[in-house]
C-alpha positions as CSV (number, residue, x, y, z in Angstrom):
1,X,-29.0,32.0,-62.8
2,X,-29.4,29.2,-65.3
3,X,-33.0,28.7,-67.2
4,X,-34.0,25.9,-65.1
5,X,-33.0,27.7,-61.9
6,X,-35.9,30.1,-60.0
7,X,-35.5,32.8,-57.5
8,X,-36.6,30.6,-55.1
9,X,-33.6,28.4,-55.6
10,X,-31.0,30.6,-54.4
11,X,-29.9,30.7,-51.0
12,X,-30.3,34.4,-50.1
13,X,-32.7,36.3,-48.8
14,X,-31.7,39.6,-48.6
15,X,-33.3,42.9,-50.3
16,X,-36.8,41.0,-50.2
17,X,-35.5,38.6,-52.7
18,X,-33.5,35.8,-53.2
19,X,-30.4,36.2,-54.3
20,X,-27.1,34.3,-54.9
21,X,-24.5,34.1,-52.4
22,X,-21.1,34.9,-53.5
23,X,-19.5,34.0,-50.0
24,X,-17.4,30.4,-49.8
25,X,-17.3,29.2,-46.7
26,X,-13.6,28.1,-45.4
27,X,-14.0,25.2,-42.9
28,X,-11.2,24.2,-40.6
29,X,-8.7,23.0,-42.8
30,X,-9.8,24.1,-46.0
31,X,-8.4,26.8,-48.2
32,X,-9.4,30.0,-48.2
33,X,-11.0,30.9,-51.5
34,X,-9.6,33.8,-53.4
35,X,-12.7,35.8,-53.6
36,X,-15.1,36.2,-50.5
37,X,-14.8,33.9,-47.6
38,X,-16.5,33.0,-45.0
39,X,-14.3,31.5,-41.5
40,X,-15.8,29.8,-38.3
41,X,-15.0,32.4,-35.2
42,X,-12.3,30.1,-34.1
43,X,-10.6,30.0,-37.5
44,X,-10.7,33.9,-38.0
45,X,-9.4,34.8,-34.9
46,X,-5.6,32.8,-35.0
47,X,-5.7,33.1,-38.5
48,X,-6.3,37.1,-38.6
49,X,-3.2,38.3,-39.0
50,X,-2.3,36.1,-41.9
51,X,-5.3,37.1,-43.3
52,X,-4.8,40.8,-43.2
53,X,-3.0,41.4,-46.3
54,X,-6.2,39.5,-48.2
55,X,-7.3,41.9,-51.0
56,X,-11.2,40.1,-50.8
57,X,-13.9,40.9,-48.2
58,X,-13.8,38.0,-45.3
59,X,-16.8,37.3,-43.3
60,X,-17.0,35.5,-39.5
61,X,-19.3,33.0,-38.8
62,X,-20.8,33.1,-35.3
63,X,-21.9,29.8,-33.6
64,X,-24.8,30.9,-30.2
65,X,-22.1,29.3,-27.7
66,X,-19.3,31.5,-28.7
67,X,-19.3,35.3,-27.1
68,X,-19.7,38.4,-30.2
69,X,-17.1,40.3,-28.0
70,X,-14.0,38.7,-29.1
71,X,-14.9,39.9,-32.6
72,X,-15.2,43.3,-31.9
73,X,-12.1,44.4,-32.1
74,X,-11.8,43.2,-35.6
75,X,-15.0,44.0,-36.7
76,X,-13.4,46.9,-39.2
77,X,-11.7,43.9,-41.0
78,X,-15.0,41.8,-41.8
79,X,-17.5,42.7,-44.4
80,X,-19.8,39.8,-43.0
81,X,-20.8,38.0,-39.7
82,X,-22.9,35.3,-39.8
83,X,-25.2,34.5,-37.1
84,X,-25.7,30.6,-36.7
85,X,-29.3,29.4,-35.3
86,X,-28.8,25.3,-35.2
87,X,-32.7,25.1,-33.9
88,X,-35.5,27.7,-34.6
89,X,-35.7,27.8,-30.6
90,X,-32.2,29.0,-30.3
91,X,-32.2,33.1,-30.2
92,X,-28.8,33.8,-28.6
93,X,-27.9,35.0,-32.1
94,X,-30.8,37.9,-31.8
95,X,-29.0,39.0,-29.2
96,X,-25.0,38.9,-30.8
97,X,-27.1,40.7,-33.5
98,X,-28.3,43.7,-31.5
99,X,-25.3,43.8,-29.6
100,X,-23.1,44.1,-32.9
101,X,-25.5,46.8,-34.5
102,X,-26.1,49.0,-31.5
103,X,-23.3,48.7,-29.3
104,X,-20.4,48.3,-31.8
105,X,-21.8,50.1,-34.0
106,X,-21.4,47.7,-37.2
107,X,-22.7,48.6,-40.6
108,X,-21.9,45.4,-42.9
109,X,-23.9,42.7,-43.5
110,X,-25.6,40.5,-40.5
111,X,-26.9,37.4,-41.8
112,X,-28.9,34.7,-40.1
113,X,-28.2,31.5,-41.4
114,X,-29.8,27.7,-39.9
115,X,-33.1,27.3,-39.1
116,X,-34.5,30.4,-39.5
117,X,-38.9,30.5,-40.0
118,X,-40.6,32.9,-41.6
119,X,-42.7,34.4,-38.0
120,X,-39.1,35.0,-36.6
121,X,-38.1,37.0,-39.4
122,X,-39.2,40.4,-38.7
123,X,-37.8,40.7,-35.4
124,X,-34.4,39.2,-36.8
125,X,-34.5,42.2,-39.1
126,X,-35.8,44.7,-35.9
127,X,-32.7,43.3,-34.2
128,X,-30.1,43.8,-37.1
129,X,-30.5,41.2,-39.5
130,X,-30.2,42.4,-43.0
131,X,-29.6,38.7,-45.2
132,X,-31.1,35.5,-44.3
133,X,-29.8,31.9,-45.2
134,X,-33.0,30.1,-45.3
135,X,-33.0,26.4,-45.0
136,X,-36.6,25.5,-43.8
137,X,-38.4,24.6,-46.7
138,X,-42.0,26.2,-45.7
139,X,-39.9,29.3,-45.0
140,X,-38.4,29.3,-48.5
141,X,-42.0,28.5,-50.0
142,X,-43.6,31.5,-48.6
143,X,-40.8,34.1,-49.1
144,X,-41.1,32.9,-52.8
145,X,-45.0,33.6,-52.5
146,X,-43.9,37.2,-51.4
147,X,-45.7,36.2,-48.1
148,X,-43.6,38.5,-45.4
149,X,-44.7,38.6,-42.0
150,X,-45.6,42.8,-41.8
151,X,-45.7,43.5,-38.1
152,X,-46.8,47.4,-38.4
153,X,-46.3,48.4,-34.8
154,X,-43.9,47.2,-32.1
155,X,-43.7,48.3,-28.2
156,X,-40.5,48.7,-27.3
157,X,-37.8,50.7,-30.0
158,X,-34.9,49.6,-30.8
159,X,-31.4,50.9,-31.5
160,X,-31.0,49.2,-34.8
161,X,-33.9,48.8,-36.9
162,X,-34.3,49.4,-40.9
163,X,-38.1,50.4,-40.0
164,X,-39.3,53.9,-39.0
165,X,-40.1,54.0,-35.2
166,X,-42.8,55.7,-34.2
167,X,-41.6,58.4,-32.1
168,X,-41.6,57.7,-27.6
169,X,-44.7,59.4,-26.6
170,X,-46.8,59.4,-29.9
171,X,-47.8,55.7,-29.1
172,X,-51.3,55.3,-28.0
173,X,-50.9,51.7,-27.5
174,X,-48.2,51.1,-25.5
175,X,-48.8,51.3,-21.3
176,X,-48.3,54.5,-19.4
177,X,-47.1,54.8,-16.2
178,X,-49.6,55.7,-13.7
């Protein structure tokens, strides 16, 4: 970080600061850089056996149209996914999220990236999220202003969440059946 370069500045939110990203993302037709890349779906999956004998982590990036399942299989071989939102309104990437955490069981890093606002963060990070890639400015301003969103209690658990549930049963708010 140079002196005229805050916190703020950098592109990552992750930890509950911002930090620097040291992932280059490889478009179609670009080189792969020799330290940690990041490749569109598409690009990842013809290019994965090539890219096997890489000796630096390699992240997917996920856009909402295209389905978390054909990753799966190679999800041992990625250190990164990258969840696209295009618009705030767009949460098909909560779901990829969830899906990759509790059903395939994947412990690297999930990372939203787009237009991600600061009142959607907390259930990103309920459904798997651990690193953000903040663009919206009013976001950006209040993450800086250590304003996070605490929601202390949710209804429904889920499978992957860095919060303590409260335990099924102990929850005095949530509806019983009659």
């Amino acid at each position: 970080m140079t002196t005229e370069q805050t916190a703020a500045d950098l592109p990552i939110w992750r930890d509950g600061r911002f930090q620097a990203d040291e992932w280059t993302l490889a478009g179609e037709g670009e080189a792969v850089s020799e330290g940690p890349a990041l490749l569109p779906l598409a690009r990842f999956l013809a290019e994965r056996e090539a890219l096997a004998t890489r000796n630096a982590p390699l992240g997917v990036l996920v856009e909402p149209n295209e389905a978390i399942e054909e990753l799966a299989p190679h999800l041992d071989r990625v250190a990164l996914v990258a969840l696209n939102f295009p618009k705030y309104a767009d949460g098909r990437a909560m779901s990829s999220a969830r899906l990759l955490r509790e059903r395939y069981g994947y412990r690297g890093e999930v990372r939203a990236v787009g237009d991600v606002l600061i009142d959607q963060m907390p259930l990103m990070r309920r459904c798997g999220f651990d690193a953000f890639a903040v663009t919206n400015a009013p976001t950006r301003r209040q993450l800086a202003a250590g304003r996070w969103p605490d929601v202390p209690f949710y209804l429904q658990p889920t499978g992957a969440t860095t919060q303590h549930e409260i335990p099924a049963g102990t929850r005095p708010w949530a509806r019983r059946p009659d």
